[in-house]
Structures are given as structure tokens and as C-alpha cells.
C-alpha positions as CSV (number, residue, x, y, z in Angstrom):
1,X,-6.9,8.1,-16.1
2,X,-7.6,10.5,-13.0
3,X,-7.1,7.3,-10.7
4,X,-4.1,6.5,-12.3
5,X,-3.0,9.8,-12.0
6,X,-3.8,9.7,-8.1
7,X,-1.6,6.9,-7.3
8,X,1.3,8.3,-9.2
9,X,1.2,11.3,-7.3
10,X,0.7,9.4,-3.9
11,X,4.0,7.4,-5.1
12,X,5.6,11.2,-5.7
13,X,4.9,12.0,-2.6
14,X,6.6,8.7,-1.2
15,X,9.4,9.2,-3.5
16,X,10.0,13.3,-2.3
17,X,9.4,11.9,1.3
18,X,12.5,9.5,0.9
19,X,14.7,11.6,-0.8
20,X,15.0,13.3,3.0
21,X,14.9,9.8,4.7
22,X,17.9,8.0,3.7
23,X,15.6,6.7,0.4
24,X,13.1,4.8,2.9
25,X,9.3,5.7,2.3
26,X,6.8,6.4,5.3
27,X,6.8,4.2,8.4
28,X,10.2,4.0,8.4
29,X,13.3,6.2,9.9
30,X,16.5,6.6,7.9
31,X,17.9,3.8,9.0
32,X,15.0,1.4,7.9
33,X,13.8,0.8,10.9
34,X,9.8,0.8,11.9
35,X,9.0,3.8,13.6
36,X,6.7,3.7,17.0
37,X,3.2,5.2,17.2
38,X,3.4,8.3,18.9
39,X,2.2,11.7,18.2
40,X,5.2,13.2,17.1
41,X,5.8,10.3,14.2
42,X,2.4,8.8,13.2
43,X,-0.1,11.0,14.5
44,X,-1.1,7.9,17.3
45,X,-2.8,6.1,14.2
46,X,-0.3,3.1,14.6
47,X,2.8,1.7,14.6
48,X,5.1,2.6,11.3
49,X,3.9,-0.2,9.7
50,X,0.0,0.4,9.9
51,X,-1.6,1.8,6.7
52,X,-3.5,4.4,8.6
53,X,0.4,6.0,10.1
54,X,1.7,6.6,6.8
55,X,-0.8,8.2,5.0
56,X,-1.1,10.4,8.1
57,X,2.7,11.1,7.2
58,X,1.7,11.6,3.8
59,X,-1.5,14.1,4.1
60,X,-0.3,16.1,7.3
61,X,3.0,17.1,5.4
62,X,1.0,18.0,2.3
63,X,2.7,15.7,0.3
64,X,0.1,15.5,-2.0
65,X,-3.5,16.9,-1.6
66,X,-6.2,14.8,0.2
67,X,-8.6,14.0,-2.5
68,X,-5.6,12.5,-4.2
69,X,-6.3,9.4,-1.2
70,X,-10.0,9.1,-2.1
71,X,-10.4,7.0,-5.7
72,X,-12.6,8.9,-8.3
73,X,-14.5,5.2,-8.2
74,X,-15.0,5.4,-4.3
75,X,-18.4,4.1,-3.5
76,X,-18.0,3.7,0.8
77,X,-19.7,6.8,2.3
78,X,-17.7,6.7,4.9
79,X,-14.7,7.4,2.5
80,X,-13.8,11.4,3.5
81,X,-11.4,13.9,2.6
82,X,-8.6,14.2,5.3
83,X,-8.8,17.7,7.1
84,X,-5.6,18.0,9.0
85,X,-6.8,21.6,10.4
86,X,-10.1,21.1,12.4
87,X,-8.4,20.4,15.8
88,X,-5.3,21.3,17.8
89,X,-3.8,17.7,17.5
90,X,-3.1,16.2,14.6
91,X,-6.0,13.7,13.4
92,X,-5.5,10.2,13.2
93,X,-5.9,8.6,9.7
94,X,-7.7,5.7,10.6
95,X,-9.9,2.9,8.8
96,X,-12.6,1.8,10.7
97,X,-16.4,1.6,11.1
98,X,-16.2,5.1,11.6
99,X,-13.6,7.4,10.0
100,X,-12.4,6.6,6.4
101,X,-9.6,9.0,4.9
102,X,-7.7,6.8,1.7
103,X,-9.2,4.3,-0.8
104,X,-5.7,2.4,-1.6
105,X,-4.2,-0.4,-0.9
106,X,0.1,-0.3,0.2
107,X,2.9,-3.0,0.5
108,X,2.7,-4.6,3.9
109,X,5.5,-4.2,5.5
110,X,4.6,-5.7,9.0
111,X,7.3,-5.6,11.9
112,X,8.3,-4.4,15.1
113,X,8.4,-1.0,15.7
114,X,12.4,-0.1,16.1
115,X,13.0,-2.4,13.7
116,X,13.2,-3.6,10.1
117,X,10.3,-5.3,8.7
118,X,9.8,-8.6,8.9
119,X,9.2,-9.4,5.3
120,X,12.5,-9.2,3.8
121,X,11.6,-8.9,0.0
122,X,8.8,-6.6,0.9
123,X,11.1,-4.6,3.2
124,X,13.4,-3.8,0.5
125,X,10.6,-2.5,-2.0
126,X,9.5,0.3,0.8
127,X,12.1,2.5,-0.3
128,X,13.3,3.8,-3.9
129,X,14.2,1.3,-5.6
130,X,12.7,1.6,-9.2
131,X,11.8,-2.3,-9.9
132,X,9.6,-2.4,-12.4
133,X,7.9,-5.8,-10.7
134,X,7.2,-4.2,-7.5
135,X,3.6,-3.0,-6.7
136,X,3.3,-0.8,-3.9
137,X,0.4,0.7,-4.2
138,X,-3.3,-0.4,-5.7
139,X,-7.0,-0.5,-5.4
140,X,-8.3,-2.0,-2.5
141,X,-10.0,-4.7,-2.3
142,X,-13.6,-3.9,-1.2
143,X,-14.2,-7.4,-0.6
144,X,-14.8,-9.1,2.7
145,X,-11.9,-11.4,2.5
146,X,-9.1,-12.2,-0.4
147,X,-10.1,-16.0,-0.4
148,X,-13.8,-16.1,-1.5
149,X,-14.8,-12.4,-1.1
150,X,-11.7,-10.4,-3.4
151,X,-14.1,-7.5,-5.3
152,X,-13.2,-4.0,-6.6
153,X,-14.5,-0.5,-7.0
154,X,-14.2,-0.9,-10.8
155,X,-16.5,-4.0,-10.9
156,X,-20.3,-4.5,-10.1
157,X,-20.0,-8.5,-9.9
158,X,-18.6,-10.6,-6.3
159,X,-15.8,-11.9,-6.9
160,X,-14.6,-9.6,-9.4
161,X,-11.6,-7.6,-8.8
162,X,-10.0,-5.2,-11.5
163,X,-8.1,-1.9,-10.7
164,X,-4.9,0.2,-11.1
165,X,-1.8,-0.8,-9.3
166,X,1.4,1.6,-9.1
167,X,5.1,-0.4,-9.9
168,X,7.9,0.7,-7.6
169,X,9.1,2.5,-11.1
170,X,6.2,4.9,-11.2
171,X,3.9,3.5,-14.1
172,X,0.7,2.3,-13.5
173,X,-1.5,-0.1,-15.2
174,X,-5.5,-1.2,-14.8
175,X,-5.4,-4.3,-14.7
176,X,-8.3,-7.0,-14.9
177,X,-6.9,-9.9,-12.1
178,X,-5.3,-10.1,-8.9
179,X,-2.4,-12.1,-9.8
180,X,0.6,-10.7,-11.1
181,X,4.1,-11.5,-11.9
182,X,6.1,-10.3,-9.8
183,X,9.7,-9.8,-8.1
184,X,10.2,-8.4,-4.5
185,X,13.9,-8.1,-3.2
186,X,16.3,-10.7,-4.1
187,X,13.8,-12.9,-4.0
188,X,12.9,-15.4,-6.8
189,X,9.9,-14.2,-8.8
190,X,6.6,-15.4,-9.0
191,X,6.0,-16.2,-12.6
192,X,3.8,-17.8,-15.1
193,X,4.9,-21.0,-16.4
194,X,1.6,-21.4,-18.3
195,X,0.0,-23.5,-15.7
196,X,-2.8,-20.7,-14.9
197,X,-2.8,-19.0,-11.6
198,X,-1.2,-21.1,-9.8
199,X,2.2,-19.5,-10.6
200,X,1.5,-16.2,-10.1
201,X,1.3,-13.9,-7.3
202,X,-2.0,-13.0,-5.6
203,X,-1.9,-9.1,-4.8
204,X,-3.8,-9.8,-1.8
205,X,-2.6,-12.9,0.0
206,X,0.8,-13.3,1.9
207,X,2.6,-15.9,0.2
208,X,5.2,-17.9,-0.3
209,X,7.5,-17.9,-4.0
210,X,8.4,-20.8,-5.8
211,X,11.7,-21.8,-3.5
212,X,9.3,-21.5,-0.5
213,X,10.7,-18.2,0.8
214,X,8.8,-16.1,2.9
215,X,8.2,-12.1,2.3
216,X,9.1,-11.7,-1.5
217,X,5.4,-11.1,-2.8
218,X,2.6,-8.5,-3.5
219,X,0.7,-8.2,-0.2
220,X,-1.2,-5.0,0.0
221,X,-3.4,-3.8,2.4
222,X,-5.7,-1.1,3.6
223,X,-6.5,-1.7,7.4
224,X,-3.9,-1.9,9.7
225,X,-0.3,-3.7,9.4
């Protein structure tokens, strides 16, 4: 319940941020386009696109408190509240071997910086849209890769992954796979035609949808663009 509760108030804080932003979430300008990494708009922890630059958009505007990035589950040590006071420059919010601030997963929305993503039924989920087979936000996966290595905070066997994932509607579920049905954009959606996995969206791997189309699935991710 209190990780559920997180995420929904990570996805307010989206929500408030784009109601000043033309209805685009963090990472992008009004007009949808990817912003640069500076130190005025990301804080130097990336491009728009990068995990790490909008949740330092997020926490440094106090758009929700900072242990609402860190999962009541957490188990990296690493894995630290984000204190936007203890220099004169703002702090990156980074993911590396060294400084770990958030313990979820967002919607890539890899691109250019200065202009729209790449992903076209991704793009159009990064803002409010309400679509109740979006997810933008979810567990990570603690995992070392999403092929063979896919694990979770919620589980203590490899291979494993179960956690909460956030609909672009605000309701969360806790859910015990990695694949979903799902519907990004315009897109065709990935569903289950009773032939097992196969058919449905992995919340981890960029694919393609049934028509072949590029950039209308779940992809999240938690390092980088």
C-alpha cells in the first residue's frame, strides 16, 4: 500500500508539473520538445530524456517529498534520500556506482535534445493523457539485464519480477509479471490472444506491436535515456 501510494504521488507531481507545461511531464518544454542538459533545466544530470534529469525536476521543485523516490522495499544501500540543500549548486540526480536518489522505473522517452522523442507512442504518453493502458511509472528491475536477469524488490528468487506499476490514469496495480497489455499512442495494442506471452508487452524490453511499429510499448527504465 505505502509503495503504491509513492508512485501515485510521484505521478501527482508529474501531473501538477504539466499543468504549467503545456500538459507535457518533465524532460520536456511546452512545446514537447526534449530539453538540453544544462544547469538551469536538468540540474547537468542529462539530457531531458535521462531518468536521472527528471526526477531532479521533480525533487528540486518539491514536487513531492524525497522519500517518496526511495521504495519502502529498497534493498541497494546505495539508494539515498535526495538532499537538494547541502551545496550551492543544485545536485545532480544520478544513478551510478556511486550516488543513488529514486528506486522507480519511467517511460523512455529517448530523443534528441530540442526535439520530440523518438518513440512516437511513447512520446505521446509523457504528458496528461489519462489512458488507462499506459504505464509510466514502476518498480525497477533490480536485475542485471531484462533478457535472462529481469528480478524485483518484491521477490527473493532470480528471475522473478513482481511490483507496482502506475497507469497514465493514476491507478496502480501490484502485479506478479512483466508483461502487460498494453496501448501507447495511436498505436495498435499489444494484447493477449491466448497464446501466452508472446502477445503481450514486456515492461522492460523496447519492442515492436503486432503491425511491426516501432515506439508504442511499455519500456521503462531507471539509468539513463
Amino acid at each position: 500500500m505505502q509503495n503504491s501510494t509513492q508512485l501515485r504521488g510521484i505521478h501527482q507531481g508529474l501531473v501538477t508539473f504539466a499543468n504549467s507545461n503545456k500538459e507535457k511531464f518533465p524532460g520536456l518544454d511546452a512545446k514537447g520538445n526534449i530539453l538540453a542538459d544544462s544547469l538551469a533545466d536538468t540540474g547537468l544530470s542529462g539530457d531531458g530524456d535521462t531518468v536521472e534529469a527528471r526526477y531532479w525536476i521533480l525533487l528540486t521543485a518539491n514536487y513531492f517529498t524525497p522519500e517518496y523516490a526511495i521504495s519502502p522495499r529498497e534493498t541497494d544501500p546505495l539508494v539515498t534520500e535526495y538532499d537538494g540543500d547541502i551545496s550551492l549548486n543544485p545536485k545532480p540526480v544520478v544513478w551510478d556506482s556511486q550516488t543513488r536518489h529514486y528506486s522507480y522505473a519511467m517511460l523512455s522517452i529517448d530523443g534528441t535534445p530540442g526535439q520530440p522523442p523518438s518513440a512516437s507512442g511513447r512520446y505521446a504518453e509523457w504528458q496528461q493523457s489519462l489512458n488507462t493502458q499506459a504505464i509510466v511509472i514502476s518498480d525497477r528491475n533490480t536485475g542485471p539485464n531484462a533478457t535472462t536477469g529481469i528480478h524485483s524488490v518484491h521477490s527473493n528468487t532470480p528471475g522473478d519480477w513482481k511490483g507496482s506499476v502506475l497507469w497514465n490514469d493514476n491507478h496502480v496495480a501490484f502485479e506478479q509479471s512483466h508483461y502487460f497489455e498494453t496501448r501507447y499512442g495511436t498505436g495498435a495494442a499489444f494484447l493477449d490472444t491466448g497464446n501466452g506471452d508472446a502477445d503481450l508487452d514486456h515492461l522492460f524490453i523496447q519492442d515492436n506491436d503486432p503491425n511491426g511499429n516501432p515506439g508504442n510499448d511499455a519500456f521503462m527504465i531507471h539509468d539513463g535515456d
